[in-house]
C-alpha positions in Angstrom: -32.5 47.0 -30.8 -35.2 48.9 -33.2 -36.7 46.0 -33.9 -38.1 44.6 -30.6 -39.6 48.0 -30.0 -43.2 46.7 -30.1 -42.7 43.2 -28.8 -41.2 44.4 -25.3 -43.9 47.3 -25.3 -46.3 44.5 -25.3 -44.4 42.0 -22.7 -44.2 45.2 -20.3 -47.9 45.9 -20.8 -49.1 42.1 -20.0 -46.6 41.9 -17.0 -47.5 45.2 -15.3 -51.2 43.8 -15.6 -50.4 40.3 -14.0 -48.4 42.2 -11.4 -51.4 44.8 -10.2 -53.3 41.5 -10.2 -51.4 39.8 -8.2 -49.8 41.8 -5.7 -50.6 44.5 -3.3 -49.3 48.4 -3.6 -46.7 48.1 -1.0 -43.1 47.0 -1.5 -42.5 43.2 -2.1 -39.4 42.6 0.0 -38.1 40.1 -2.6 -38.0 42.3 -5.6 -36.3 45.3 -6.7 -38.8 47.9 -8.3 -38.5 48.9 -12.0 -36.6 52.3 -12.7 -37.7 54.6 -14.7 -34.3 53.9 -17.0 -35.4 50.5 -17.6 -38.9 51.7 -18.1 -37.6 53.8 -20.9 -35.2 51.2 -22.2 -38.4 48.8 -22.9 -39.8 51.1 -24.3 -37.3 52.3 -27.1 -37.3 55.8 -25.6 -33.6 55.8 -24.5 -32.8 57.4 -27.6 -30.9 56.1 -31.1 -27.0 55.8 -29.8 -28.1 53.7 -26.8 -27.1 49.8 -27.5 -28.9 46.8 -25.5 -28.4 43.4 -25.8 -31.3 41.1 -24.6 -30.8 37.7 -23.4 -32.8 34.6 -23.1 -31.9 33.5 -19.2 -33.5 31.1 -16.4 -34.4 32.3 -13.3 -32.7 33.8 -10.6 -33.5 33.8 -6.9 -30.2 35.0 -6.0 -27.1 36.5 -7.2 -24.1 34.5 -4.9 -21.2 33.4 -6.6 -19.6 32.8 -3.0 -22.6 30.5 -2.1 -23.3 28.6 -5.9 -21.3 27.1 -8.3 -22.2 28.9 -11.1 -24.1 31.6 -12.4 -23.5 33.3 -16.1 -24.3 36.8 -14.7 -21.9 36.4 -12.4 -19.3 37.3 -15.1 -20.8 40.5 -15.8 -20.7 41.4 -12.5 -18.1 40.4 -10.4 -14.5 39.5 -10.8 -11.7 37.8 -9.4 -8.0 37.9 -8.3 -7.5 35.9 -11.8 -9.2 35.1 -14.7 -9.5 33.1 -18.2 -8.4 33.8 -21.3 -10.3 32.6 -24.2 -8.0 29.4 -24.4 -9.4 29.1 -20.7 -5.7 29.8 -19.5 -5.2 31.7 -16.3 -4.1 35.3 -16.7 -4.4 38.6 -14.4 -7.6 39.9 -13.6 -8.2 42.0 -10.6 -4.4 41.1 -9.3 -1.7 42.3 -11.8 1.0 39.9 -10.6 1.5 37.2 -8.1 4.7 34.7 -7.0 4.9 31.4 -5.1 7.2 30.8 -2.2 7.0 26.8 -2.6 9.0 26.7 0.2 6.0 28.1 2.2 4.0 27.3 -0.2 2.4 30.3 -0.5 0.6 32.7 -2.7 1.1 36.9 -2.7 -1.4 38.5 -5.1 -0.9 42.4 -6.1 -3.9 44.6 -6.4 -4.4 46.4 -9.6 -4.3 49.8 -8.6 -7.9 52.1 -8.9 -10.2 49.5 -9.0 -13.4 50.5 -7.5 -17.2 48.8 -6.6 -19.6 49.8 -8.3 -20.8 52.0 -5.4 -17.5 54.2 -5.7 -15.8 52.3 -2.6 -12.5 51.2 -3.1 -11.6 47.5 -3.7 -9.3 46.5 -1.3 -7.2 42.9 -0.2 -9.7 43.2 2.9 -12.1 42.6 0.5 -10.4 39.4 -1.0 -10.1 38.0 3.0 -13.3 38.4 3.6 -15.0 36.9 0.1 -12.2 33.7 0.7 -13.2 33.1 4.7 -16.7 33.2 4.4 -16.3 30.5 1.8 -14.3 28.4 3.9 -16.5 28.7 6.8 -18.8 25.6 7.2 -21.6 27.8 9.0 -21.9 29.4 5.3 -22.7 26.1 3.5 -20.6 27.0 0.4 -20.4 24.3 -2.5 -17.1 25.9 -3.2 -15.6 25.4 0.3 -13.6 22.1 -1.1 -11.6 25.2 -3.2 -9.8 26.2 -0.4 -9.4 23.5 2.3 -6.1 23.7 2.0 -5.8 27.5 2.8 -4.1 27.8 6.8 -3.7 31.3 6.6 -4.7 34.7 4.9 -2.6 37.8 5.2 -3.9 41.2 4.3 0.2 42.8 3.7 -1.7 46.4 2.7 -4.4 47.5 1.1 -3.2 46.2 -2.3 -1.5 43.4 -1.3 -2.7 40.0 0.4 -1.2 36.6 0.5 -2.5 32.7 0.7 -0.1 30.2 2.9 -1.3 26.9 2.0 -1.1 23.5 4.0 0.3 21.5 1.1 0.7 22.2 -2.6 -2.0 23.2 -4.9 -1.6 23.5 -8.3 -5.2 24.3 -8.9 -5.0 27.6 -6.5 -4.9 30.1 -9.4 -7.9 28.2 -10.9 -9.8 28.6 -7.7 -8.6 32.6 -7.5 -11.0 33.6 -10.6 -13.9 33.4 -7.9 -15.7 36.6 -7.8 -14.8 39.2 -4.8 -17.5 40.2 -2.8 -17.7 44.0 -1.0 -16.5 43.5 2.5 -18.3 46.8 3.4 -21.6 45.9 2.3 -21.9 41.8 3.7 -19.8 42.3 6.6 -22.0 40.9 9.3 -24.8 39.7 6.9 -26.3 36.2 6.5 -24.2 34.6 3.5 -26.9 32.7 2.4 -30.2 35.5 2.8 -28.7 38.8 2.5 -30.4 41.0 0.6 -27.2 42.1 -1.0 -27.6 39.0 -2.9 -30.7 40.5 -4.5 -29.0 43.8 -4.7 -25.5 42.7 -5.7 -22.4 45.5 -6.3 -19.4 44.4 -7.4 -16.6 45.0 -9.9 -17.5 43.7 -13.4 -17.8 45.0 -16.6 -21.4 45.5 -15.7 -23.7 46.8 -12.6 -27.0 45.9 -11.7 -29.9 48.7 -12.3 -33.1 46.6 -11.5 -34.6 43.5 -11.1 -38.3 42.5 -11.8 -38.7 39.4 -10.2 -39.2 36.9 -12.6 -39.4 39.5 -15.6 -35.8 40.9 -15.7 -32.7 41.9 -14.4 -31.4 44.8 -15.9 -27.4 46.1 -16.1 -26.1 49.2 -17.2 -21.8 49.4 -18.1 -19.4 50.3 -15.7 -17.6 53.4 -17.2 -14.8 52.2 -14.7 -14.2 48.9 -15.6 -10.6 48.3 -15.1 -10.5 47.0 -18.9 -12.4 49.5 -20.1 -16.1 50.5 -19.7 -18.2 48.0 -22.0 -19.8 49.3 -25.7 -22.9 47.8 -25.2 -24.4 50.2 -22.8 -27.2 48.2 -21.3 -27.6 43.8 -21.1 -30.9 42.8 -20.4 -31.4 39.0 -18.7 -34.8 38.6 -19.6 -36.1 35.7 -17.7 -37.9 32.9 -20.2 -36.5 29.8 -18.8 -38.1 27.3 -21.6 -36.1 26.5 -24.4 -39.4 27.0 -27.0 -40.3 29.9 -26.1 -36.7 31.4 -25.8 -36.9 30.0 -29.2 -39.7 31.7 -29.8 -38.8 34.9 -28.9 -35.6 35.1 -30.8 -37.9 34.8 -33.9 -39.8 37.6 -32.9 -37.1 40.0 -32.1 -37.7 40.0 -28.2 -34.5 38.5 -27.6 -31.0 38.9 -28.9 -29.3 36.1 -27.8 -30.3 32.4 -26.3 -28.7 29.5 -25.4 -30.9 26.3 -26.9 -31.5 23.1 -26.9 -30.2 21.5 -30.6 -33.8 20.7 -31.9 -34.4 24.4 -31.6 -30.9 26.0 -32.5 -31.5 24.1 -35.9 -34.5 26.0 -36.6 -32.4 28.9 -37.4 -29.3 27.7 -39.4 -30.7 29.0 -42.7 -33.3 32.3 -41.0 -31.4 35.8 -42.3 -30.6 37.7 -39.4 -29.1 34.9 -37.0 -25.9 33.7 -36.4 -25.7 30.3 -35.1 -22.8 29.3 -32.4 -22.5 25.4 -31.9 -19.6 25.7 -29.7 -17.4 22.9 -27.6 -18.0 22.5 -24.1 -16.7 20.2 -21.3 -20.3 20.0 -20.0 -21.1 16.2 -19.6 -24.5 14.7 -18.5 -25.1 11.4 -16.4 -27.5 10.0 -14.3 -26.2 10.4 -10.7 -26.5 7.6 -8.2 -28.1 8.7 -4.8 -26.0 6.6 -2.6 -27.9 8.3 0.5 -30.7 6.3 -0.9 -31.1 3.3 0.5 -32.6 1.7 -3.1 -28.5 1.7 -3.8 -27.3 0.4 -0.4 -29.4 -2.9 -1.6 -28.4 -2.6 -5.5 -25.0 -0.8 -5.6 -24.1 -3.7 -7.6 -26.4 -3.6 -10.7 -24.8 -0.4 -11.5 -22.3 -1.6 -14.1 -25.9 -3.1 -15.7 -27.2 0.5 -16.1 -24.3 1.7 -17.5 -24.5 -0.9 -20.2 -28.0 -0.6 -21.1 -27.2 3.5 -22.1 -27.2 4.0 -26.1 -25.0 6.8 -25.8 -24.9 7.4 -29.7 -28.6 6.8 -30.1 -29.5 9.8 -28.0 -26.6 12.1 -29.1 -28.2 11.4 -32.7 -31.6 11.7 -31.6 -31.8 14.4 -28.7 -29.0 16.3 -29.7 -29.0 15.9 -33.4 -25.6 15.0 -33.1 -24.1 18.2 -31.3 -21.8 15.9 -29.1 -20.0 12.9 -28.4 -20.3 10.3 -25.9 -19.1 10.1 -22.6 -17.4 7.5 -20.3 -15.4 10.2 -17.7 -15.7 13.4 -16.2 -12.3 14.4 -18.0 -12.6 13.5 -21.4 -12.2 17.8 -23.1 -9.3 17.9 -20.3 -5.3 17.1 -20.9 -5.7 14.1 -18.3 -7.9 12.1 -19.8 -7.4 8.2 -20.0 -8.9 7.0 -22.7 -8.3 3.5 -22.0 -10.9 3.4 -19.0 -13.9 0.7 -19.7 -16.2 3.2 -21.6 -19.3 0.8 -21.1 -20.4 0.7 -24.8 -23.9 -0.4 -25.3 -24.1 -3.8 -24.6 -27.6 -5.0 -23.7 -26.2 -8.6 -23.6 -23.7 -8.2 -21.0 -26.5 -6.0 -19.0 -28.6 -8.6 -18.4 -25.7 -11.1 -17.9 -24.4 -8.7 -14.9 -28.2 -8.5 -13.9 -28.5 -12.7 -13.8 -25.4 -13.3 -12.4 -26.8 -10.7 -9.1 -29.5 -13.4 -9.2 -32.3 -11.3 -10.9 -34.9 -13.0 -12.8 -37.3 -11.7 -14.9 -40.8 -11.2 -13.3 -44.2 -11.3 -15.8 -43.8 -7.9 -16.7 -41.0 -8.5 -18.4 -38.3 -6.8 -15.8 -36.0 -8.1 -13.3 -36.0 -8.4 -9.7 -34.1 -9.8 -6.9 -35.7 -11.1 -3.4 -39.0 -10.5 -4.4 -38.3 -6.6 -5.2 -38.4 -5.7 -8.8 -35.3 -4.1 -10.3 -36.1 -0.1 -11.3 -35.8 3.9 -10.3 -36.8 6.8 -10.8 -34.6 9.8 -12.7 -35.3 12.9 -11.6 -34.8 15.5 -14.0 -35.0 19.7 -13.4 -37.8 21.2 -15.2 -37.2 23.7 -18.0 -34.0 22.1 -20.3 -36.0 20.2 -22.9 -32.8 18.6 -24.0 -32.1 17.2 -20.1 -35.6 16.0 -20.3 -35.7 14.3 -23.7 -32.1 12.5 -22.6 -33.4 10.6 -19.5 -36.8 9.8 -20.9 -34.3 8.3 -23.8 -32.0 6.2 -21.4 -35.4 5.2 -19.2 -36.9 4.0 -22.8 -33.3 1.8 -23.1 -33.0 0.6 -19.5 -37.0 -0.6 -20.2 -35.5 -2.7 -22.8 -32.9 -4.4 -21.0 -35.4 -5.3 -17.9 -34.8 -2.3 -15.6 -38.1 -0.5 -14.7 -37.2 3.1 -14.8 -39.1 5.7 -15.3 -38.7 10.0 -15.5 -39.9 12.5 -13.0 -40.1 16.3 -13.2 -40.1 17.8 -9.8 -41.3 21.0 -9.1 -38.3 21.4 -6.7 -35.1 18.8 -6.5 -34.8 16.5 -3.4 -30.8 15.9 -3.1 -31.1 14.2 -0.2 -34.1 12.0 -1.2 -34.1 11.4 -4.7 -33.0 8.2 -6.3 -31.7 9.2 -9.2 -31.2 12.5 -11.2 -30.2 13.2 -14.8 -26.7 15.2 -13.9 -25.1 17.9 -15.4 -21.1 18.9 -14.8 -18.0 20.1 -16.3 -15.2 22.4 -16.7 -12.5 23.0 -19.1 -10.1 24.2 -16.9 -8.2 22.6 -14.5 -8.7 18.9 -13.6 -8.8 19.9 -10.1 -12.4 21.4 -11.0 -15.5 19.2 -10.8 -13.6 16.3 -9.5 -12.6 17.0 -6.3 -15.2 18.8 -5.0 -18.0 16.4 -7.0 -16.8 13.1 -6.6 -14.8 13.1 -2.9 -16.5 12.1 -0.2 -18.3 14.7 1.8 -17.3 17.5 -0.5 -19.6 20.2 -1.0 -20.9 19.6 -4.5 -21.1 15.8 -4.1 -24.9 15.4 -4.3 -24.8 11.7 -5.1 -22.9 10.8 -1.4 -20.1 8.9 -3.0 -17.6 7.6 -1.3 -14.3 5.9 -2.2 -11.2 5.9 -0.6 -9.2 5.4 -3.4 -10.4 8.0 -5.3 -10.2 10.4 -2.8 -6.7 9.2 -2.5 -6.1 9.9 -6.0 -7.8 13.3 -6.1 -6.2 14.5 -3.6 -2.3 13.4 -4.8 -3.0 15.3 -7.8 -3.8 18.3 -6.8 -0.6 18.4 -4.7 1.8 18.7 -7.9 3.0 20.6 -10.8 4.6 18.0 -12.1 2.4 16.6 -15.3 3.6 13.5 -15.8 2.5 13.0 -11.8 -0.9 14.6 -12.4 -1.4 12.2 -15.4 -0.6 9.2 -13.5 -3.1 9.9 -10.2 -5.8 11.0 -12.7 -5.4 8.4 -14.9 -6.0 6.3 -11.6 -8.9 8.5 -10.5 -10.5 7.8 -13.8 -10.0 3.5 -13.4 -11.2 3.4 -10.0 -14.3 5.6 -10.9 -15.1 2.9 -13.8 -14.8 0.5 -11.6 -17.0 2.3 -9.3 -19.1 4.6 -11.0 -20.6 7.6 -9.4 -22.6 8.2 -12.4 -24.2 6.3 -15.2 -22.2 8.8 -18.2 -24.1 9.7 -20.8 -22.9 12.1 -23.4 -21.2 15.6 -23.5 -23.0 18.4 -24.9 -22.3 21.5 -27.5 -23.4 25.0 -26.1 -26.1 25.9 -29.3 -26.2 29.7 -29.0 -28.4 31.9 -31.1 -27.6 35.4 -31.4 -28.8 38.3 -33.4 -26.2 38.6 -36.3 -25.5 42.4 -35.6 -23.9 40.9 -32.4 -20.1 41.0 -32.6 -17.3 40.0 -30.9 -18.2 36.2 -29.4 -15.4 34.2 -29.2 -16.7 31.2 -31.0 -14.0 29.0 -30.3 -13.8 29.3 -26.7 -14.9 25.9 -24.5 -17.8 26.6 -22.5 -18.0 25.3 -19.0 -21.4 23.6 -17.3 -24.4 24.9 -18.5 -22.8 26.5 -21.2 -21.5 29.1 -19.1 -18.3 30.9 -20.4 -19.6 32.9 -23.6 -19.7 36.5 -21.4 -16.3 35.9 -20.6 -15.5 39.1 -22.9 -18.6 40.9 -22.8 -16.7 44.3 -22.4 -15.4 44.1 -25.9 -18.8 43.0 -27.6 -20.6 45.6 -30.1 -23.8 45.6 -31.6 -24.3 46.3 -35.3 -27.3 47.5 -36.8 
């Protein structure tokens, strides 16, 4: 837009100079030069009709939706078999139709006919066998394996036609079938975790890549054969600014279009002419996760219950995020299977420290508890960058001080899963209740980072996937959802609102549409966005 004409001239300028600084003249194997288009289109000299949008992201070392759970750029670029509407429904997306034999229990998916990659290839069911295998096989190390460990066979019928025989019933498969398609022509063969496709991705979405400056930019240009229509915004720019100032920052000054911030920032612009606030629903909770494969909880598994207590829930909401969400006490409360009735673990400092006494913990000088000579405390690890994840766990470390608990916040420069003994947590997703349970909270399942293990819950997980009926899936998760109170995983903290920040000439975001972790979700229908001077 006219406006940031100067500002990016200047950001270009300053990173060209750190860049000859810092590197030599050959080709860094990690990066992907800068075209001349993007050259021009930071420069304002694409001419007057052209449209960009430019928006405020963190950093990307890879593009992999096969690989990682979630991504917001992956929605520009890639599709799947299904997708969401903006109630978060399932509709068609790169399949037209599909049945179920429930005898067989299988799936048969129908290939939209003319959809292309963005090379010009043609998209094909081989391409869809391909994407789904490589998930499922545990050389690959996909988080979203757990998707699809149900799948016993694949069958590419023709080039437009492929079907999914399943062990046992599913009801979450059409959920799992919005996972992007990746080119079976281009990673055939190819390291699923290093390719370099992954820095060069091509797939089917609304958008393609046209460079990436590694750690400046990733630029995408519309695909004029998009099967729902090429885009009107011509160009998106991700310009990379992971901190949630100076995103801030940059919104003011015109450099970015749109940004997702932390509440104490979005607020800044409520009243400032030119901006449209979005404080918009998510099912993205946060939590401090339990490292189980830490051997600080093998000893103190028991004093859990004590830390969920000592959590002000409301006192953070109203102070960290300025009251832009509620508290939380399950992993399903924006979901149609929530129990409500579970033990929420209120703030009660009281019955803290009587759960702490009655483990035979006594307070040590200092004021805090310990038991056999070992004082009662950990450490949250928190990912640098999200001010609001930040300002939360130094919050519940302030409270857990209180009751007698020694905790204390780290930032890491890189997370240690396997190491850690405690991380402030961030999940969700308002689809199916299938998602982020399962794979999350079973044991061994590939996103279950905190090594939790249950046997009922697992139980409980997997009996609800397994039918349609939702009386049955209300009962099993309602079940799920005791057991894990009994047993918590986490220490629940609060769900958050998604506070986005766009320039007001943007049009077209579904406002009421419940974002997913991370706030991801608001591209969803990026094809039909325009951008008004």
């Amino acid at each position: 837009m006219k406006k940031k004409i100067l500002s990016l001239m200047l950001m270009v300028a300053l990173a060209a100079s750190f860049a000859a600084c810092g590197q030599d003249s050959g080709k860094n194997s990690n990066s992907t030069d800068l075209s001349k288009t993007e050259t021009e289109a930071f420069s304002g000299q694409t001419g007057e009709e052209e449209t960009t949008l430019v928006y405020g992201s963190a950093d990307y070392t890879r593009i992999n939706p096969a690989m990682d759970e979630h991504g917001e750029i992956n929605l520009l670029l890639f599709n799947g078999l299904t997708a969401h509407d903006a109630d978060d429904n399932i509709v068609p997306g790169l399949a037209e139709k599909w049945e179920y034999d429930a005898e067989t229990c299988t799936y048969t998916f129908h290939i939209r006919d003319g959809i292309q990659w963005h090379d010009g290839e043609k998209f094909t069911a081989d391409d869809v066998k391909f994407t789904i295998e490589a998930i499922m096989d545990p050389e690959n190390g996909s988080e979203n394996a757990p998707n699809y460990e149900d799948v016993e066979e694949i069958t590419v019928i023709d080039d437009s036609t492929v079907s999914f025989r399943l062990s046992e019933p599913n009801v979450a498969f059409l959920e799992y079938m919005t996972m992007a398609i990746l080119p079976k022509h281009l990673l055939e063969g190819e390291n699923m975790q290093e390719s370099d496709f992954f820095r060069a991705p091509v797939g089917t979405g609304p958008y393609k890549l046209e460079s990436w400056d590694e750690g400046q930019s990733i630029v995408l240009v519309k695909n004029e054969d998009y099967y729902l229509g090429a885009p009107k915004i011509d160009k998106v720019i991700f310009k990379i600014v992971p901190d949630d100032n100076a995103q801030a920052m940059q919104l003011e000054s015109g450099e970015l279009d749109l940004a997702l911030l932390d509440p104490k920032n979005a607020q800044n612009f409520k009243e400032k002419d030119g901006f449209t606030c979005y404080d918009m629903t998510t099912a993205d909770y946060r939590g401090i996760l339990f490292n189980f494969a830490n051997d600080y909880w093998t000893k103190n598994r028991d004093i859990i219950p004590a830390v969920c207590y000592s959590i002000d829930r409301q006192a953070i909401i109203d102070s960290v995020l300025l009251g832009e969400g509620m508290a939380a006490y399950s992993p399903l409360q924006r979901n149609i299977y929530n129990n409500e009735n579970v033990e929420h673990y209120d703030y009660n400092p009281e019955k803290a420290q009587e759960i702490l006494e009655a483990a035979g913990c006594t307070r040590n000088s200092d004021g805090f508890y310990e038991r056999d000579g070992e004082e009662i405390g950990f450490v949250i690890s928190v990912m640098s960058g999200e001010q609001d994840r930040i300002d939360i766990a130094q919050a519940a470390a302030q409270q857990l001080r209180e009751t007698g608990i020694n905790c204390t916040v780290e930032i890491p420069a890189q997370m240690d899963w396997g190491g850690q003994m405690a991380c402030l947590i961030g999940w969700g997703s308002p689809f199916d209740a299938d998602d982020h349970t399962y794979k999350v909270f079973g044991t061994d399942k590939g996103a279950n980072y905190s090594s939790y293990s249950n046997e009922k819950v697992d139980e409980y997980l997997s009996l609800a996937r397994q039918s349609d009926d939702p009386e049955v899936r209300k009962e099993y998760y309602g079940k799920f959802q005791e057991e894990l109170a009994e047993d918590p995983a986490y220490a629940f903290i609060c769900y958050i609102d998604a506070n986005y920040v766009a320039d007001s000439g943007i049009q077209g975001i579904s406002k009421d549409t419940v974002l997913g972790h991370h706030g991801v979700g608001i591209f969803w229908n990026i094809q039909d966005w325009t951008i008004e001077e």
